[in-house]
N, C-alpha and C positions, 0 to 999 in steps of 0.2 A: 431525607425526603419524607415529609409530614404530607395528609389529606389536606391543610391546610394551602400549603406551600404548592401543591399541585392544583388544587381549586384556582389560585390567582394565576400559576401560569393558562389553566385553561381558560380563563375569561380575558387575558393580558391576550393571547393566539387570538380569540375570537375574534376580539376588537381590531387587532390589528390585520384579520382578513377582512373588516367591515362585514362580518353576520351577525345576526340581530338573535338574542338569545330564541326566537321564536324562528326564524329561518332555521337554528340548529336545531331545535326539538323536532322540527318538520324532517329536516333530511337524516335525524336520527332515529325518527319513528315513533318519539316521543311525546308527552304532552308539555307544552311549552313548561307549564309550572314546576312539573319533574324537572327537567334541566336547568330550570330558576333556580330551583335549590340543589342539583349538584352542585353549582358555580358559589351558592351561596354560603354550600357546605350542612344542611339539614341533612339530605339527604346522600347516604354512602356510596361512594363510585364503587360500581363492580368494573371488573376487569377487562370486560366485551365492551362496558363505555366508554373505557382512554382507548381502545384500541380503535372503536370507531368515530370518537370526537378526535382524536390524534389522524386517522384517515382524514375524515372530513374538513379537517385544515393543512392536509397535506403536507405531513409533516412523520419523524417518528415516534412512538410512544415514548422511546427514550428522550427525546427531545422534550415534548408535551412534559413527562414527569419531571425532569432533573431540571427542564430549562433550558439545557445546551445536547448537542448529539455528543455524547462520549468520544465518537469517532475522530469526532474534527482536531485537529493538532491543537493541541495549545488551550484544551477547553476539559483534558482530562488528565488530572498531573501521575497517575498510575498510569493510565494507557503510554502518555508522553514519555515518563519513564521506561517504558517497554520499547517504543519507538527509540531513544536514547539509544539504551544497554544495545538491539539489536543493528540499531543503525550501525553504530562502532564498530561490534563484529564482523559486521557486513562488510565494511570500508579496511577493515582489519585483512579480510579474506579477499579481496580485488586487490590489495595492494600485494599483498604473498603473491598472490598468483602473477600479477603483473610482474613481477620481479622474476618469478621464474621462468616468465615464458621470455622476457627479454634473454636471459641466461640462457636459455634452448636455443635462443633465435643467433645469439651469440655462435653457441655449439656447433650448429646448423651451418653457420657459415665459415666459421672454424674449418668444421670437414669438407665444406666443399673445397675452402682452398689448396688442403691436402690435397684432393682426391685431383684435382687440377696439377698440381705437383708431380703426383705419382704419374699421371698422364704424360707430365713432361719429360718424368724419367725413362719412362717404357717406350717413347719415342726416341728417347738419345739414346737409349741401349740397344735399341730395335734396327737403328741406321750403325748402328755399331756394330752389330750384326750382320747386317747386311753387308757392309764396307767387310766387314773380316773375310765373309763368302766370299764376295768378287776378287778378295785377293788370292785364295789358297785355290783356287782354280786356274 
């Protein structure tokens, strides 16, 4: 990223919000000829200028300097690759875990049918039980 390369993206934004370099020096506080020669590249952008020429086309400084917002997918091949690597882990970690909760939920039901089981049997031993009372009386 050169002053050069930024100078044309700010005159490339301007135009295409339709502000006229004198409507920007107005809502910059400037004098129109000052902003002639930002754009023209005479005169040095300070720092408070892309922030507030980047404002006044609504837009971010990131955007304004590089061209594109680093954010946006597919517009930043480090960020992208960070999206990448992390996405995978990501998909990495929902899939583990999906797997073991199916395994738990498996478990889960596993024990209940036991525990239905044992119910069955404490029942037939309980009437067995009973039946052996009724008889030794």
């Amino acid at each position: 990223m050169d002053e050069k390369t930024i100078k044309v993206n700010i005159q490339e934004e301007r135009k295409k919000s339709g502000i006229s370099q004198t409507a920007m020096a107005n809502k910059l506080g400037m004098d129109r000829n000052t902003y002639h020669n930002i754009e023209k590249g005479s005169t040095r952008i300070l720092n408070c200028h892309i922030r507030d020429i980047a404002a006044e086309l609504g837009m971010t400084t990131e955007r304004l300097l590089l061209g594109y917002d680093p954010l946006d997918p597919g517009k930043s091949p480090v960020l992208d690759d960070y999206r990448e690597s992390y996405q995978s882990k990501y998909d990495d970690m929902v899939s583990t875990y999906e797997k073991k909760l199916q395994h738990q939920a498996k478990e889960i039901a596993d024990l209940r049918d036991l525990v239905e089981s044992l119910k069955g049997q404490v029942r037939d031993k309980e009437t067995i039980i009973s039946f052996l009372r009724s008889q030794s009386r």
